[in-house]
Structure formats: C-alpha cells, structure tokens
C-alpha positions in Angstrom: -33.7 -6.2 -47.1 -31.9 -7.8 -50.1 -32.1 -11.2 -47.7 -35.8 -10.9 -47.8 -36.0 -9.9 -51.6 -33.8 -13.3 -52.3 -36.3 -15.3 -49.9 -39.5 -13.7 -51.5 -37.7 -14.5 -55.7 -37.3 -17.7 -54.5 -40.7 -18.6 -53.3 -42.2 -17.1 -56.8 -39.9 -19.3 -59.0 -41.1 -23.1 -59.4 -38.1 -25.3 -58.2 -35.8 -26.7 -61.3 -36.1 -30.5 -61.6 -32.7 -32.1 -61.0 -30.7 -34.0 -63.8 -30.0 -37.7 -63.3 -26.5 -37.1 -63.6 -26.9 -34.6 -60.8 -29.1 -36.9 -58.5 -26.9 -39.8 -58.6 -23.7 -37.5 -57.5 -25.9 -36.1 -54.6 -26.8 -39.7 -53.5 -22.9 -40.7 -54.0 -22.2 -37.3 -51.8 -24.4 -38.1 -49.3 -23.4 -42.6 -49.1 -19.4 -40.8 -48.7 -20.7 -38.3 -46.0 -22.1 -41.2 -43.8 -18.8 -43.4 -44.1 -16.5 -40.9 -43.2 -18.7 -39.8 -40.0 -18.7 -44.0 -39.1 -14.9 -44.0 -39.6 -14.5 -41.0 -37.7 -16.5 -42.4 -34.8 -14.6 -45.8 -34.9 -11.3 -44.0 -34.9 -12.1 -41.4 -32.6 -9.4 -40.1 -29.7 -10.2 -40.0 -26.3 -9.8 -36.1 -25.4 -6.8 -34.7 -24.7 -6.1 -34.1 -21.0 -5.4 -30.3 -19.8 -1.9 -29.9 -19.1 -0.9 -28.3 -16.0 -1.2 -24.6 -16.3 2.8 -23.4 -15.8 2.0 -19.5 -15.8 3.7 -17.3 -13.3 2.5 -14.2 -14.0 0.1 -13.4 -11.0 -0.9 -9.8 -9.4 -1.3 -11.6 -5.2 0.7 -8.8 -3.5 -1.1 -6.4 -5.3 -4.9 -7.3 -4.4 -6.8 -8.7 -1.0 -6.6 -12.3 -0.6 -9.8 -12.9 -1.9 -9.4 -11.2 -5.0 -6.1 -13.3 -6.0 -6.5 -15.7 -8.8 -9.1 -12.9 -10.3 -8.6 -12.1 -13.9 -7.1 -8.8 -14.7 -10.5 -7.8 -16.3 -12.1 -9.0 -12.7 -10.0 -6.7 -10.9 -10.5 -3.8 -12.6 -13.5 -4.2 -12.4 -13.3 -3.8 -7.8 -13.3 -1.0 -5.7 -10.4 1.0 -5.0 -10.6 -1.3 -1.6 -9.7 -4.5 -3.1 -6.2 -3.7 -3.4 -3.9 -4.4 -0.6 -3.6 -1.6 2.0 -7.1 -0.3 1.0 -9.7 -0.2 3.6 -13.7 0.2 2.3 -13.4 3.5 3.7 -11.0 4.6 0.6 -13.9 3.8 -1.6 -16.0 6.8 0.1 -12.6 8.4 -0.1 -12.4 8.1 -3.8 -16.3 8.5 -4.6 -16.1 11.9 -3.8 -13.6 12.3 -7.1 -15.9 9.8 -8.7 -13.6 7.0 -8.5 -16.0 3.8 -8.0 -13.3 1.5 -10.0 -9.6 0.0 -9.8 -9.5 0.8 -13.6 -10.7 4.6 -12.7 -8.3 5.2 -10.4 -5.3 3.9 -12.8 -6.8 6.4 -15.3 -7.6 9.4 -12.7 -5.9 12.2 -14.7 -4.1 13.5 -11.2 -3.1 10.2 -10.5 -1.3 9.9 -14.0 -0.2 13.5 -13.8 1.6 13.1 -10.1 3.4 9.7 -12.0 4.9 11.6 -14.9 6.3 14.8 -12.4 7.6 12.4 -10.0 9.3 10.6 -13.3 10.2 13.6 -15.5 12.1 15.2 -12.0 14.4 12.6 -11.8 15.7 13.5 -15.2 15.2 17.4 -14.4 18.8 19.9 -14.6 18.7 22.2 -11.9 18.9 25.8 -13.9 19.1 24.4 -17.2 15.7 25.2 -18.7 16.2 26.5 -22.4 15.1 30.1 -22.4 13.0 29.6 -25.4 11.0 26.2 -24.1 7.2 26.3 -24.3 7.2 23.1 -21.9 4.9 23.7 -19.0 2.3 22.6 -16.6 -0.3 25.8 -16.6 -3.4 24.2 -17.7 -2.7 20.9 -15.2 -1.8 23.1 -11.8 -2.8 26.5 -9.8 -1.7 30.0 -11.1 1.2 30.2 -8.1 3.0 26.8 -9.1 3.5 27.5 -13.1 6.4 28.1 -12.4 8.0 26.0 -10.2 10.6 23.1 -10.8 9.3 19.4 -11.2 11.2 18.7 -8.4 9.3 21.1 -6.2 6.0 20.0 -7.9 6.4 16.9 -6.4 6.9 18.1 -3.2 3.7 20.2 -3.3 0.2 19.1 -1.5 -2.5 18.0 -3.7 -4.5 21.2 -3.8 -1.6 22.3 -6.2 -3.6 20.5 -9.1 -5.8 22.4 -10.7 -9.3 20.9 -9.9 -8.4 19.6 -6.5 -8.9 21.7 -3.6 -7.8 22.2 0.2 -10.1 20.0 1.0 -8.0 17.0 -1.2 -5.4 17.2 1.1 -7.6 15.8 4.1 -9.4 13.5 2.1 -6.5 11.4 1.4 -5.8 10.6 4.8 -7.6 7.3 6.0 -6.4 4.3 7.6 -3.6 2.6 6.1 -3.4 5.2 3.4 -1.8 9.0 3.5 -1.6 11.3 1.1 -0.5 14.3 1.6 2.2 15.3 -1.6 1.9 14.9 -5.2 5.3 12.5 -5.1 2.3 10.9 -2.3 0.2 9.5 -5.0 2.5 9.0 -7.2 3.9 6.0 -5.5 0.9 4.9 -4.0 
C-alpha cells in the first residue's frame, strides 16, 4: 500500500529540472560505465572448468540400484520399496499404518520407539531400578507390559505398542522382510 502511495505522489509532483553540475556528472557516470563494461569484455576469462567432484559420501547399499546417485531429498521422497530388501508389496504393507514415504517410515513413532528400547536395554541394570523413578513407558505400550524390563520389551511382538494390534504382527511378514519383535524393527 505505501508502494502504491509513493507511485501515486510521484505522478502528482512535476519532475525537478536537473542542475548542469548534476547533468555533466550523470553523462561522466554513464561515458565510465561503458568503458569499464568494454574492458571487462576485452579482459574477460574463459569459464572455469568443473573440477572432478571427489565426494564419497553415498547411501548405494542402502537404496535399489536405480535409486543410487538420488539426492537425499529424492529418496525420501520413495516408497518404503526403494530401499534395498524392500519389495512393492511392503508399500501395501506400510499403507495400512499410513506410511506412503521413506521419510515417514524414519519418523513412524513405533519405529523410533522400538530404536530407543532396543538402545536404552543395552545400558539397562538388571534389578537396579531406583524405587522412586517416574521413568516409564505407560502411555507408549499395552496395560500388561508397563511393567516389564527394556530388555523384555524388546523381545515382545509388535502388538505390545499401544496403537498396534494382533493383526501388526502378521502384517510385517512379506517377502524379504520379517517382523515379528520390537528389537525386529528396530534393526530393520
């Protein structure tokens, strides 16, 4: 709005006649302008050529043949089937949790939850929970496994997440890909 304001002033007030002084610097401005763009083009370098790209980093062993080369932001971007050991029939698999994505199934909360027991058990005590510790897992697994170990957690079929039911535990079970713990999908 105050754009248009400044357009609308400026059409209302006559233009200010430029000083002689002023004119003959504009004309200098301009003659200097036009030499340096002829030196420029006189001296002007033939473009650089690309080096050769000497990056290593590379995700191959992780994605189907086709998909290697792909930007990160690409693969995310693919079915659950694009990475290695994946058939398309994981994609039905995973559409029934609403998984259409590479990127939503590294940010499936049960995914992400089965990592962190898996982790947190290796450093787990056996009998050495403090008795006054408010650490637990009651809103992220069913009623009869708040109370059991990380260690056993991890041992536990899917349908021990809250959210996931018997039915989980067949689902995950397609060619090339089993399922059947939480430790399971964890390292899968």
């Amino acid at each position: 709005e105050a754009k248009n304001r400044v357009c609308i002033l400026d059409k209302l007030s006559p233009p200010q006649p430029m000083s002689d002084n002023k004119k003959r610097a504009a004309d200098a401005d301009a003659e200097d302008g036009d030499e340096k763009k002829t030196k420029k083009a006189k001296t002007a370098k033939a473009p650089k050529a690309k080096k050769a790209d000497t990056h290593q980093l590379n995700a191959n062993k992780a994605v189907d043949k086709k998909h290697e080369g792909k930007s990160f932001s690409e693969i995310v971007k693919l079915p659950p089937s694009a990475l290695q050991g994946l058939s398309e029939d994981a994609d039905a698999m995973f559409a029934k949790y609403n998984i259409k994505t590479i990127a939503q199934l590294a940010s499936w909360k049960f995914y992400n939850a089965a990592v962190a027991i898996v982790e947190l058990s290796k450093l787990e005590e056996k009998g050495k929970r403090e008795t006054a510790s408010q650490a637990n897992v009651a809103k992220l697994v069913d009623k009869e496994f708040e109370k059991a170990s990380l260690k056993e957690l991890a041992k536990a079929s899917l349908s021990a997440f809250k959210g996931l039911s018997d039915a989980a535990n067949s689902h995950f079970e397609i060619q090339g890909f089993t399922v059947r713990t939480i430790a399971d999908l964890a390292k899968n």
